[in-house]
C-alpha positions, 0 to 999 in steps of 0.5 A: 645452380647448385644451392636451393632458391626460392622467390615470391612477392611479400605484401604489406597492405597500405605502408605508411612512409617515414616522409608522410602518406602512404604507399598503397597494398605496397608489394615486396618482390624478393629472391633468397639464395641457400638455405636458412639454418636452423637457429636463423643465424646465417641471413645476409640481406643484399638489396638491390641497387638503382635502376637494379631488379634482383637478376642483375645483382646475382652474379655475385652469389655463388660458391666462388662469389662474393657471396656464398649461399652454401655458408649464408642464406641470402636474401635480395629484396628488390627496392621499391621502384625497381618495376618489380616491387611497389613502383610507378609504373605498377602503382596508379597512386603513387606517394610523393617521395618514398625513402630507404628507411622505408625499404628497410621497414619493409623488408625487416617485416619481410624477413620476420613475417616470411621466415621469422628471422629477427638477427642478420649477421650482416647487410652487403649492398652497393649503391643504393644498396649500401645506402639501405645497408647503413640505414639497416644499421642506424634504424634496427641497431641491434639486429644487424651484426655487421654491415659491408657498405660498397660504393655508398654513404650515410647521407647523400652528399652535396656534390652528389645531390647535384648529379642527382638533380641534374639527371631529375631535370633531364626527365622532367624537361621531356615534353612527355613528362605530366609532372610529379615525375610521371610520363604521357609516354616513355621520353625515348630522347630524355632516356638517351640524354639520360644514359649518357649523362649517367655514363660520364658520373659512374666510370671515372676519366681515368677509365675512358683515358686508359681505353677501357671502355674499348679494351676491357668491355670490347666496344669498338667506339665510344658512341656504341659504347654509350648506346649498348651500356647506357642508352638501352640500359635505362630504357628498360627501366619506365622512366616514373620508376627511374624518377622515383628512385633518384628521390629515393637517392636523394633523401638518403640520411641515417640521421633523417628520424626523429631520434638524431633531427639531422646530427649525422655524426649522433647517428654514425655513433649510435651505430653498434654494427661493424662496419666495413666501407669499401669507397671506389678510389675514383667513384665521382659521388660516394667518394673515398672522403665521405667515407674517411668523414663517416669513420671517426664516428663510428664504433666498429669501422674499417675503410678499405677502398677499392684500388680501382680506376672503375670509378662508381662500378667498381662496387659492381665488377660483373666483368672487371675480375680484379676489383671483383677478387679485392671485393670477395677476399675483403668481404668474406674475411669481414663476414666470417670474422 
């Protein structure tokens, strides 16, 4: 690659959590992209996503990528419970629930302890990323300048909360699973049930009725399709670490703290970064509507969604180049406004 990168492992000592306990010698894993200026006011944070360890997302950082690490210096944390950071599978005590507010607790001591960076011009994740971008901004309001939120809500809706026990229960139903979301030994069967649920939630049915798991992703049938995208997708992932970042998806709420006791509209208000929302116009769980409820209350917002029939991975169009091009040209213009 033409730009410098560095890498390296942030330790925290013992993390107290913002749902109580503490997550023992807790370890940030981070990668950072470009060079970092000298008055420190070109850092775009990009967290990672679920199941998602930093070389996964990188595809869109580049000269000619979403993001440009000659114009920012980007910085990818990798989410507690990805196998890399802090996780179950690296972590014997691992604590009850572990939320987003405290990977962006983390992470802001990583940025300032690390490279004494205490402004972000902005925050850009999908996913669960987005959900770490929008908690970036309510709990450090005046340190994040603009936040570029793909595919991902303020708060984890209802109807989204349903996939989400729907695929808990999955792991947990495996004879291998010992409860508290830990495993005897990988549930090989569970882990293909869960791929495949997974597979008709994060691609919408106006994708398979078009063919494009065919067409656009060259599988020759759907069962090859569900096998090579999706069953050995997560079984590279331990199941513990899949577990506990559902929990992590799950309790998304920038209004969970002790200054908004749950006033969701109170925390969107209390928001001074810019915000862009870019919902997949056919994502099946961070819909297009929960975006539309979240922007009258914000004070800077734009919704823009994605034109797509790519439902959720829309957000991450690693081999769909229209929606990639939509994404790059609306969020540079975003950054550099």
């Amino acid at each position: 690659m033409g730009w410098p990168i560095t890498e390296g492992v942030f330790a925290c000592g013992d993390l107290p959590l913002h749902a109580g306990g503490v997550l023992p010698e807790a370890r940030l894993h981070w990668r950072a992209h470009g060079t970092l200026s000298a008055a420190r006011d070109n850092v775009v944070l990009y967290p990672t996503s679920y199941g998602a360890q930093h070389p996964d997302i990188e595809w869109l950082i580049g000269p000619d990528g979403i993001l440009d690490p000659r114009r920012w210096f980007v910085v990818v944390p990798n989410m507690f419970g990805n196998g890399l950071s802090s996780s179950p599978s690296n972590t014997p005590a691992w604590p009850e629930l572990v939320t987003a507010w405290d990977n962006v607790g983390a992470q802001a001591r990583l940025l300032r302890e690390v490279w004494g960076i205490e402004r972000l011009h902005g925050v850009y994740g999908w996913s669960m990323g987005a959900q770490q971008a929008y908690h970036w901004a309510a709990a450090f309001p005046d340190a994040v300048a603009r936040i570029v939120v793909v595919c991902g809500s303020a708060r984890t809706s209802v109807h989204n909360r349903v996939f989400l026990k729907g695929l808990l229960a999955v792991l947990e139903a495996a004879p291998e699973h010992r409860g508290h979301g830990r495993f005897a030994a990988e549930p090989v069967a569970a882990l293909r049930a869960f791929g495949r649920i997974y597979a008709g939630w994060a691609l919408s049915q106006d994708f398979y009725r078009a063919g494009l798991h065919i067409s656009a992703l060259g599988a020759p049938d759907l069962d090859s399709f569900l096998r090579t995208d999706w069953e050995e997708r997560f079984a590279r992932r331990a199941a513990a670490d899949l577990h506990a970042q559902l929990r992590t998806w799950e309790a998304g709420d920038i209004s969970a703290d002790a200054r908004h006791a749950g006033d969701l509209p109170g925390a969107l208000a209390a928001i001074r970064a810019r915000v862009l929302l870019m919902p997949g116009e056919t994502d099946l769980y961070f819909r297009v509507a929960d975006n539309a409820a979240e922007l009258p209350h914000l004070r800077h917002g734009v919704l823009k969604p994605i034109p797509s029939l790519w439902g959720h991975r829309a957000g991450n169009p690693v081999a769909n180049p229209a929606d990639a091009d939509f994404i790059r040209a609306a969020v540079r213009e975003f950054l550099e406004g």
